[in-house]
C-alpha positions as CSV (number, residue, x, y, z in Angstrom):
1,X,99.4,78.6,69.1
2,X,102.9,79.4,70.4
3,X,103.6,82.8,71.8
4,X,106.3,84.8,70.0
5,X,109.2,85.8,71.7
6,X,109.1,88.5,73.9
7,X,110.6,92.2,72.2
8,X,111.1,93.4,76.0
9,X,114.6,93.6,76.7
10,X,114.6,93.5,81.0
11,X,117.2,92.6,83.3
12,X,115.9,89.8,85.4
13,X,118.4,90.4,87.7
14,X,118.5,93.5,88.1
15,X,116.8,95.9,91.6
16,X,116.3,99.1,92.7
17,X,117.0,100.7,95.7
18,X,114.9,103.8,97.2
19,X,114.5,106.0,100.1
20,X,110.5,107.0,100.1
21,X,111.8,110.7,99.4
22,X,113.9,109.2,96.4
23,X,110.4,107.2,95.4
24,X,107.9,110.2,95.7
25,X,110.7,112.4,93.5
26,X,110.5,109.8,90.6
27,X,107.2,109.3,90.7
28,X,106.7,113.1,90.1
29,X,109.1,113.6,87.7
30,X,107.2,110.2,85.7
31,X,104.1,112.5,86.2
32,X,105.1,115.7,84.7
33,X,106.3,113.2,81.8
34,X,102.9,111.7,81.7
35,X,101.4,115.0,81.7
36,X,103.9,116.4,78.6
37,X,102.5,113.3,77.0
38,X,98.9,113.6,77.4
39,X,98.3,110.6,79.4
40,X,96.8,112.4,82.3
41,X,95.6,109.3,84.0
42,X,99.1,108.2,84.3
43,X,100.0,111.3,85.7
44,X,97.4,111.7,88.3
45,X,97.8,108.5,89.6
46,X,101.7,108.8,89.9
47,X,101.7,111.8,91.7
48,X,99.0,111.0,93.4
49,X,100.4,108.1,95.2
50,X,103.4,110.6,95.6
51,X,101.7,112.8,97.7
52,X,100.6,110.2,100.1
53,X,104.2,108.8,100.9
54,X,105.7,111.9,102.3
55,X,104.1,113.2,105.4
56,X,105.2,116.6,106.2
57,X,104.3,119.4,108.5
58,X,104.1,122.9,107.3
59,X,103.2,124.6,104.0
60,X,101.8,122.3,101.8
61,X,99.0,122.5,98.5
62,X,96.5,119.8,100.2
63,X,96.6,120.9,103.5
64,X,95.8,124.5,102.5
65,X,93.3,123.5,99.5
66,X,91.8,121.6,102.1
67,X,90.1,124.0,104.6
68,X,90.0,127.0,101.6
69,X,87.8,129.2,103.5
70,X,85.4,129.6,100.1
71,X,85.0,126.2,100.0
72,X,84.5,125.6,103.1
73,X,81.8,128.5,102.7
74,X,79.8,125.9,100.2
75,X,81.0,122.4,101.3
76,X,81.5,120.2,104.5
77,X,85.3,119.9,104.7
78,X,84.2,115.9,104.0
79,X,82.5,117.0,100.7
80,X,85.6,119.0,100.1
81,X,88.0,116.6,100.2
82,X,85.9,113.7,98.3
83,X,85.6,116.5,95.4
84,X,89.7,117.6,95.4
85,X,90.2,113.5,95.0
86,X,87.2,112.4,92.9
87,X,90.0,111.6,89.8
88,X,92.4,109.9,91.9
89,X,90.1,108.0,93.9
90,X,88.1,106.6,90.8
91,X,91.5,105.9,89.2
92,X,92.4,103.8,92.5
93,X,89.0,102.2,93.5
94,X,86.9,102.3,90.2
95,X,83.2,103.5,90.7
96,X,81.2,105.0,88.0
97,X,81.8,103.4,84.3
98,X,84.3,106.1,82.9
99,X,85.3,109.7,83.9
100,X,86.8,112.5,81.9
101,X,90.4,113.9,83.2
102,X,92.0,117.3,82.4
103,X,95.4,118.1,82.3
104,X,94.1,120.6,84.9
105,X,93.2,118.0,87.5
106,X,96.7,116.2,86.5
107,X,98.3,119.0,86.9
108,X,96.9,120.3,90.5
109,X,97.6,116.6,91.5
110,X,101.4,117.0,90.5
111,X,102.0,120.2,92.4
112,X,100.0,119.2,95.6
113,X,102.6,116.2,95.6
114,X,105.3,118.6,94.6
115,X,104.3,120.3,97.7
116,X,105.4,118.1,99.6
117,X,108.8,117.5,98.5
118,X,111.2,119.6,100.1
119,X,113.7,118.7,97.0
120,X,113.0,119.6,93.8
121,X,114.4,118.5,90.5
122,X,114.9,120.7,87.8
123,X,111.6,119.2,86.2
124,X,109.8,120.2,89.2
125,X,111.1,123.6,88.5
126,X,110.0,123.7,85.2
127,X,106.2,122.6,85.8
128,X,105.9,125.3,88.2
129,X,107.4,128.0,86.0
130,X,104.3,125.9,83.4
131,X,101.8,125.5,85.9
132,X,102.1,129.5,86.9
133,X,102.3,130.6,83.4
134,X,99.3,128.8,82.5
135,X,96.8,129.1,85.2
136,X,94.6,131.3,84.4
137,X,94.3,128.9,81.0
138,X,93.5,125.6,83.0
């Protein structure tokens, strides 16, 4: 049986060029759009591969979350950081045959890579303004 034709309507030619700052910035904006939509897979795995293209020093969501001094109180900082990247990781690498995903976790995954970006669009903006409003809710 013959394949139809293809409804997609893509340049072949066409390219794109990016700076990593320029990538990681997309790639969070295409998160908080995944997240608006529900698809909080999408969104987790977008900004998390965000996050781990920028390297920065300073103030940043991970870095802090990281050595919490409550969590630290009930965890090994290993422990720790295997349960603040259970979702991504299993969205990455697989593991255990299927895993629930809240638009919380999405949601802490977009601002940790938000963190890290020292320019934010006004989507950014907006999430946070969200993301504050909301979190006593997620």
């Amino acid at each position: 049986m013959p394949l139809p034709e293809s409804p997609l309507q893509i340049d072949i030619d066409a390219s794109l060029f990016l700076t990593l700052h320029k990538a990681a910035t997309r790639q969070v904006d295409a998160a908080i759009d995944a997240l608006q939509a529900g698809d909080f897979d999408v969104a987790l795995t977008l900004a998390g591969a965000a996050e781990g293209m920028i390297e920065r020093t300073g103030h940043r969501m991970f870095g802090w979350l990281k050595l919490h001094p409550k969590a630290m109180e009930r965890f090994t900082q290993r422990e720790w950081i295997t349960i603040l990247n259970t979702e991504r990781d299993w969205l990455k690498h697989g593991g255990q045959p299927s895993m629930q995903i809240s638009v919380a976790e999405a949601a802490f995954m977009i601002a940790r890579a938000a963190s890290k970006l020292e320019d934010w669009t006004p989507k950014m903006v907006a999430f946070k303004i969200w993301l504050l409003a909301n979190l006593d809710r997620i």
